[in-house]
MARNU-644549 format. One record per residue (C-alpha): x, z, y; residue number from 0; residue in three letters. Coordinates in steps of 0.05 Angstrom, whole numbers, plus 5000, padded with zeros to 4 digits. Each point is the difference from the previous one (the first is absolute). Example, Ala and Ser with C-alpha at 12.3 -4.5 7.8 and 13.67 -1.06 7.14 Angstrom:
SITE, u, w, v, nr, rest
SITE, 5246, 5156, 4910, 0, ALA
SITE, 5027, 4987, 5069, 1, SER
***
This chain:
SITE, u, w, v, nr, rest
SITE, 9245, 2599, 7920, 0, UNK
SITE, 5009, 5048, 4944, 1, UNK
SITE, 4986, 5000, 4927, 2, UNK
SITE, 4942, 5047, 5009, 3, UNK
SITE, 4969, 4970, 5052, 4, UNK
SITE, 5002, 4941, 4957, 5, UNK
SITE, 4966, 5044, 4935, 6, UNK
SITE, 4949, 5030, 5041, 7, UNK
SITE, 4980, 4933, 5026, 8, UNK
SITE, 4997, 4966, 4927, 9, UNK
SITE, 4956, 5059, 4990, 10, UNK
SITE, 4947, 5000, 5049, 11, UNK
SITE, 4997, 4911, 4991, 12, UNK
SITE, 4981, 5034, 4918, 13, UNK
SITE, 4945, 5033, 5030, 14, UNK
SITE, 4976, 4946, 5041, 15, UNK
SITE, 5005, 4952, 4949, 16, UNK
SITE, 4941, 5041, 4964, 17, UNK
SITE, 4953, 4998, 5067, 18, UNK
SITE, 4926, 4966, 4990, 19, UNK
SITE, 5031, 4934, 5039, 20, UNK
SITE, 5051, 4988, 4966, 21, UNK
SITE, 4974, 5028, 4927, 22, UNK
SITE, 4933, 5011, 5001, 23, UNK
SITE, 4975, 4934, 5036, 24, UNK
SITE, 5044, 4955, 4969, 25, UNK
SITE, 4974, 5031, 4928, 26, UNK
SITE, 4931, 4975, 5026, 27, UNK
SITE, 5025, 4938, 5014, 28, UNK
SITE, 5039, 4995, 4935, 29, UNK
SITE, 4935, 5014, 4961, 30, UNK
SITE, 4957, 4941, 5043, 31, UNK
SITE, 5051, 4948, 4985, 32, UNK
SITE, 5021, 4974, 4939, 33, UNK
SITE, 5075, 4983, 4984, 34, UNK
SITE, 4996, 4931, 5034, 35, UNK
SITE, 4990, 5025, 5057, 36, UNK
SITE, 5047, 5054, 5021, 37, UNK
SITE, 5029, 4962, 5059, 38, UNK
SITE, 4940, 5022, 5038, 39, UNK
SITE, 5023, 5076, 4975, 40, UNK
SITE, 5068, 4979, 5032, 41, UNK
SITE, 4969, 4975, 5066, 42, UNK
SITE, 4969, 5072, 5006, 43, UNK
SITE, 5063, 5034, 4983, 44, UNK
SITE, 5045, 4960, 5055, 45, UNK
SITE, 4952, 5016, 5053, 46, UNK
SITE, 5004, 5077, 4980, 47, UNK
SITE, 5084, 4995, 5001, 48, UNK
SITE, 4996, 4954, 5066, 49, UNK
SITE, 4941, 5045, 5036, 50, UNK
SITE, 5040, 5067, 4981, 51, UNK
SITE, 5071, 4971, 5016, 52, UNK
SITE, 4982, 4976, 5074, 53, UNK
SITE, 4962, 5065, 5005, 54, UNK
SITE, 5072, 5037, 4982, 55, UNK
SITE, 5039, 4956, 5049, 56, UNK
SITE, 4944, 5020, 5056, 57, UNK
SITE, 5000, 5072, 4984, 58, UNK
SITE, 5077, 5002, 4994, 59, UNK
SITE, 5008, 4961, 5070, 60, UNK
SITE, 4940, 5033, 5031, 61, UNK
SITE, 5022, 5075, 4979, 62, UNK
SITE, 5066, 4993, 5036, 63, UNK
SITE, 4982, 4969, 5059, 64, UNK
SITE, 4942, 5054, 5005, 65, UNK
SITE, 5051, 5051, 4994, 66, UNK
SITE, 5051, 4968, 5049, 67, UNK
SITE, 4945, 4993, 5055, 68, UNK
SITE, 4954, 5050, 4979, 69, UNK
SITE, 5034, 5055, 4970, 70, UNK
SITE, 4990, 5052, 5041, 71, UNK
SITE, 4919, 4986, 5016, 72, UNK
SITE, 4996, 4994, 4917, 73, UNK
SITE, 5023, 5071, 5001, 74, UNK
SITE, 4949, 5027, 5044, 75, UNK
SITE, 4947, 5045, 4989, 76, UNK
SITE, 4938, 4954, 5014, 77, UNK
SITE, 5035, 4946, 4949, 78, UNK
SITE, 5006, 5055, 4950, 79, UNK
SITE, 4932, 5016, 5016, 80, UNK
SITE, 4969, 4930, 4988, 81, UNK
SITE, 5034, 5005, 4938, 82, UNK
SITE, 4967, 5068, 4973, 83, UNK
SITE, 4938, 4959, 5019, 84, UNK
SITE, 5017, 4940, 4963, 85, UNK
SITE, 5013, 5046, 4942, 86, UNK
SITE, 4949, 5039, 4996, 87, UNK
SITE, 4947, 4929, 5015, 88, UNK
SITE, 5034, 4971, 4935, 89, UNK
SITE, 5002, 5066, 4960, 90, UNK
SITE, 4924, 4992, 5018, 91, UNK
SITE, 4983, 4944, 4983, 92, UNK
SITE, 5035, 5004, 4931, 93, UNK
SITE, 4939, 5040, 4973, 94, UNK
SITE, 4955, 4942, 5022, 95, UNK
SITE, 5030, 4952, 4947, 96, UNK
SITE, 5008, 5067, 4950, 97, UNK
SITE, 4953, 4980, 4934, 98, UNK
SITE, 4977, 5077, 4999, 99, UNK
SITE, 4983, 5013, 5075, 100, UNK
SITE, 4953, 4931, 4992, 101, UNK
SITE, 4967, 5023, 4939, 102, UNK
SITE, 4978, 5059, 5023, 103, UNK
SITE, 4973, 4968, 5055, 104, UNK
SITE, 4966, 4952, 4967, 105, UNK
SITE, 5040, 4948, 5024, 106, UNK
SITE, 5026, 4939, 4955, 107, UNK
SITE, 5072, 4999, 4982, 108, UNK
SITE, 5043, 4949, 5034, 109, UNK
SITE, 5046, 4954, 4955, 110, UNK
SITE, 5041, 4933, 5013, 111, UNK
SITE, 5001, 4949, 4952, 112, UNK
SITE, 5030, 4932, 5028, 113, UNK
SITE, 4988, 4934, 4964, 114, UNK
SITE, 5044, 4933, 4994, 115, UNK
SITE, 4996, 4948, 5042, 116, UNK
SITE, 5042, 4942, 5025, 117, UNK
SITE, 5061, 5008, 5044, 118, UNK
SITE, 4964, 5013, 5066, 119, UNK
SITE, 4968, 5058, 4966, 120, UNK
SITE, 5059, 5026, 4961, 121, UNK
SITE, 5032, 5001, 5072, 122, UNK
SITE, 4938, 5038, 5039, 123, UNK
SITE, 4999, 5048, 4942, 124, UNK
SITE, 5075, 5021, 5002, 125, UNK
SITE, 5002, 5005, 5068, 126, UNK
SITE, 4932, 5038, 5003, 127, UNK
SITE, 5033, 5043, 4945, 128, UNK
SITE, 5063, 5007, 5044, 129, UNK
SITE, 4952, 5017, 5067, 130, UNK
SITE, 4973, 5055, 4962, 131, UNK
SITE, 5044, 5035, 4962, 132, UNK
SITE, 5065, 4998, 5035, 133, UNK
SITE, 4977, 5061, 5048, 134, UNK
SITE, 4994, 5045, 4933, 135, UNK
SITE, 5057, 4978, 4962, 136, UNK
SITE, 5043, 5063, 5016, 137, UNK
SITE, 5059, 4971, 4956, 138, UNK
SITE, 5010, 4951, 5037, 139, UNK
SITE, 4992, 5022, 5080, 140, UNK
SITE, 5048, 5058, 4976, 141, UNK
SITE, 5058, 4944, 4977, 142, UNK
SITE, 4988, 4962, 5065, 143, UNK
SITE, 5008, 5071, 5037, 144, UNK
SITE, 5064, 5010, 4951, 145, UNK
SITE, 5028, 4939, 5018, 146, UNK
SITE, 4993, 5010, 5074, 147, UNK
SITE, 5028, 5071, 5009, 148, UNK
SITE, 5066, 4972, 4966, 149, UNK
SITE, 5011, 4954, 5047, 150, UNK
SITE, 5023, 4942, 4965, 151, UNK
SITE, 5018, 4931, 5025, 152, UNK
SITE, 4945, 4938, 4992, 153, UNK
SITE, 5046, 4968, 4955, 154, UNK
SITE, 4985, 5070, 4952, 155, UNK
SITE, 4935, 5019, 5000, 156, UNK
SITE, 4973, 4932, 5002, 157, UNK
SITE, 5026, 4985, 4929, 158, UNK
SITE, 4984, 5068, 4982, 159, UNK
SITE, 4920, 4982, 5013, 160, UNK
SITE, 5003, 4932, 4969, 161, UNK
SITE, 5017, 5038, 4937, 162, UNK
SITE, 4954, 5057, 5019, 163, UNK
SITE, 4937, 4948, 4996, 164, UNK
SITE, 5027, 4971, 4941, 165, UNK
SITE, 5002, 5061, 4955, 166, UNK
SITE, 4919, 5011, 5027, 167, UNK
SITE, 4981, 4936, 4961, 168, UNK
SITE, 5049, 5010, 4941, 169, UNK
SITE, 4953, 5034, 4952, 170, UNK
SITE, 4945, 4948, 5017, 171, UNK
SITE, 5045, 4937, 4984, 172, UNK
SITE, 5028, 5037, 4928, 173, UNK
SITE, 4924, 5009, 4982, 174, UNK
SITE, 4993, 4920, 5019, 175, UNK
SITE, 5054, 4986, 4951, 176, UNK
SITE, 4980, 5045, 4950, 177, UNK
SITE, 4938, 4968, 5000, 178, UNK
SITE, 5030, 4930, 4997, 179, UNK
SITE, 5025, 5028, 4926, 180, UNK
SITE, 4951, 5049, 4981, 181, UNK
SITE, 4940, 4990, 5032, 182, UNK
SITE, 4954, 5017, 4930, 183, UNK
SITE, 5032, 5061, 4993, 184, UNK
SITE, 5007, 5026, 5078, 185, UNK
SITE, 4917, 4973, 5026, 186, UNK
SITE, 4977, 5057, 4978, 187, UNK
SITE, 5043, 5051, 5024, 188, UNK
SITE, 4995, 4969, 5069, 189, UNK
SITE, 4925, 4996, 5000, 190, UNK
SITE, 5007, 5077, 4990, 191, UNK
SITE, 5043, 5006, 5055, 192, UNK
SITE, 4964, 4961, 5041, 193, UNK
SITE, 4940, 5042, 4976, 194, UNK
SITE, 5036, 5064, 5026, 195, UNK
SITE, 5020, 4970, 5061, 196, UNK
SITE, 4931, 4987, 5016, 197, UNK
SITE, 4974, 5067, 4980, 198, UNK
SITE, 5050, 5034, 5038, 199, UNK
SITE, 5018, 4958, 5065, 200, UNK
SITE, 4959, 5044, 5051, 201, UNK
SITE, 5029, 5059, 4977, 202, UNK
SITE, 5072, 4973, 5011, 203, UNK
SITE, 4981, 4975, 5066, 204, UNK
SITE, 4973, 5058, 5025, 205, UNK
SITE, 5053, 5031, 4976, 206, UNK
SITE, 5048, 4956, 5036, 207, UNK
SITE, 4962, 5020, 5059, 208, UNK
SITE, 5003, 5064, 4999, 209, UNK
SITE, 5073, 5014, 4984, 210, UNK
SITE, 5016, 4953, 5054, 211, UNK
SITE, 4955, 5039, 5048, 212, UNK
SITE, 5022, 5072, 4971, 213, UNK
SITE, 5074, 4971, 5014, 214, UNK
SITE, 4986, 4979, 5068, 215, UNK
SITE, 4964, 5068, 5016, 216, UNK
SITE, 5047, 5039, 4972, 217, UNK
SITE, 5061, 4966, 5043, 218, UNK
SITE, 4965, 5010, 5065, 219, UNK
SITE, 4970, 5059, 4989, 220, UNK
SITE, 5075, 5033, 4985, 221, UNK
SITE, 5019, 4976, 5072, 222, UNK
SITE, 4942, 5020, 5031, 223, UNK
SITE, 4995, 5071, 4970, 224, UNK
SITE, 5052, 5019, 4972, 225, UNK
SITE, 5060, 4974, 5038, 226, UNK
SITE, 5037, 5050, 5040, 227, UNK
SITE, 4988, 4994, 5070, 228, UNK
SITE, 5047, 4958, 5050, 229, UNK
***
């Protein structure tokens, strides 16, 4: 484990920490509950950190035992070609959720606003948050990929995500508390965040999409076309 390894990993969990789940939604959320209330904001934010830690461990378990078993069919040509596929479907369907592409077509633009509820529905919507965004958040798989290719020992990179999932939510809980002792002055400014938010969350997700699926496409298609033969 080096000291850069350890940088560029604080960096990317920055960049996370700004995603719509653990930002955006819990702004929402913020805005629908008064101060009395922010242990429901908390129940949201646990089940984010929990869903997105056990979907590390999983990833970091499942990526080396895939490439300990499966290393070699991985590597083939029809895998790299179900993964142009998959690349260019997402890169697709990126314009669907684009605010221009539905406007010119007439079609209405799509937006996500949750609302507050009690504890069962703090938990469905953090791990419906989770469900959906954890295939875009680039940051993130590319950490989990980081952490895999160096090799290091459970006893590593399992502290390394705990902290990882931590740093996601940070920003979130230093709004909480600077809302616990400012919340005259900072209501406003987060009701024109969370007005931004909503105005622009297609256009990040699509975006999400689509770098995802150019990423994707790009990899495979470098193998498929552009690798020197055997």
């Amino acid at each position: 484990m080096t000291i850069a390894l350890l940088l560029t990993l604080a960096g990317l969990a920055v960049l996370d920490s700004t995603s719509f789940g653990t930002l955006g939604i819990p702004v929402y959320l913020m805005l629908s509950l008064d101060r009395s209330r922010n242990a429901r904001l908390l129940i949201y934010l646990a089940t984010v950190t929990v869903f997105y830690f056990l979907v590390g461990v999983a990833l970091m378990l499942g990526l080396s035992t895939a490439m300990n078993a499966f290393g070699d069919v991985l590597d083939s040509t029809a895998a790299y070609v179900v993964q142009l596929a998959l690349g260019v479907a997402l890169f697709a369907l990126s314009w669907r959720f684009d605010p221009k592409w539905r406007a010119k077509r007439g079609l209405p633009e799509r937006t996500f606003e949750p609302r507050a509820g009690g504890p069962r529905t703090m938990v469905l919507v953090g791990l419906t948050a989770g469900v959906l965004e954890v295939a875009t958040m680039v940051p993130y798989l590319a950490a989990i990929g980081m952490m895999t290719t160096s090799e290091l020992a459970a006893a590593q990179w399992v502290p390394l995500l705990a902290a990882y999932v931590l740093i996601m939510i940070l920003p979130t809980l230093a709004l909480m508390s600077l809302r616990a002792v400012a919340g005259a002055w900072l209501e406003p400014k987060l009701e024109r965040l969370r007005a931004w938010l909503a105005k622009h969350s297609s256009s990040m997700l699509s975006w999400g999409l689509a770098i995802v699926g150019f990423l994707l496409a790009r990899d495979a298609a470098a193998y498929l076309f552009f690798s020197p033969s055997p």
